[in-house]
C-alpha angles and dihedrals in degrees: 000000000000088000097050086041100052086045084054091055090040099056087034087052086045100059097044092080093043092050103050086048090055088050093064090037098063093035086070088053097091089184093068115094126242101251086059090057088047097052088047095063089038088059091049091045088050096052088050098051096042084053086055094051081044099059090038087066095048094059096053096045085057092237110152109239099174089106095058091052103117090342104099101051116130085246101048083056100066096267124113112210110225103038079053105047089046104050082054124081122228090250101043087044082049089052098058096043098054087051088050092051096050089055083053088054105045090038093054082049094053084044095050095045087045093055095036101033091165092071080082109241 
């Protein structure tokens, strides 16, 4: 559980800097409608609040996250931001974050099913 766990905070804590750097990227596309500008910081919003509720769990779980503090930043694993995010097209940056996404998912699902075992996965 303390392993899966620790793989949720840490693609969760990698997106965070992407994100915020496509942010400021599609705010600049005057062309986009509003209701696109607003997803996208609804979706950042969303990764940073479902890191919150993950980390929540952790500590009550007991699990030691003091290894993951500041480790697990896009830059602290060997990327730089904006030479990646630019290199990468809306659509392809969409791409990846929608598979990651789905490993967040399908990984909170295996861990939910690891700590309540009686909700008959």
């Amino acid at each position: 559980r303390e392993e899966l766990t620790h793989l949720i905070l840490r693609l969760l804590q990698a997106w965070k800097e992407p994100l915020s750097h496509f942010n400021q990227h599609i705010e600049h596309h005057q062309e986009l409608p509003d209701d696109s500008l607003s997803k996208a910081k609804q979706i950042s919003n969303m990764v940073h609040e479902l890191k919150t509720g993950v980390e929540k769990v952790t500590e009550k779980a007991r699990f030691s996250i003091n290894s993951l503090n500041g480790v697990a930043s896009s830059e602290a694993a060997g990327l730089s931001v904006s030479n990646e995010a630019n290199m990468m097209s809306d659509s392809d940056f969409i791409h990846c974050f929608r598979r990651d996404s789905n490993k967040v998912q399908s990984y909170l699902k295996v861990l939910k099913c690891r700590i309540m075992p009686e909700n008959s996965c």
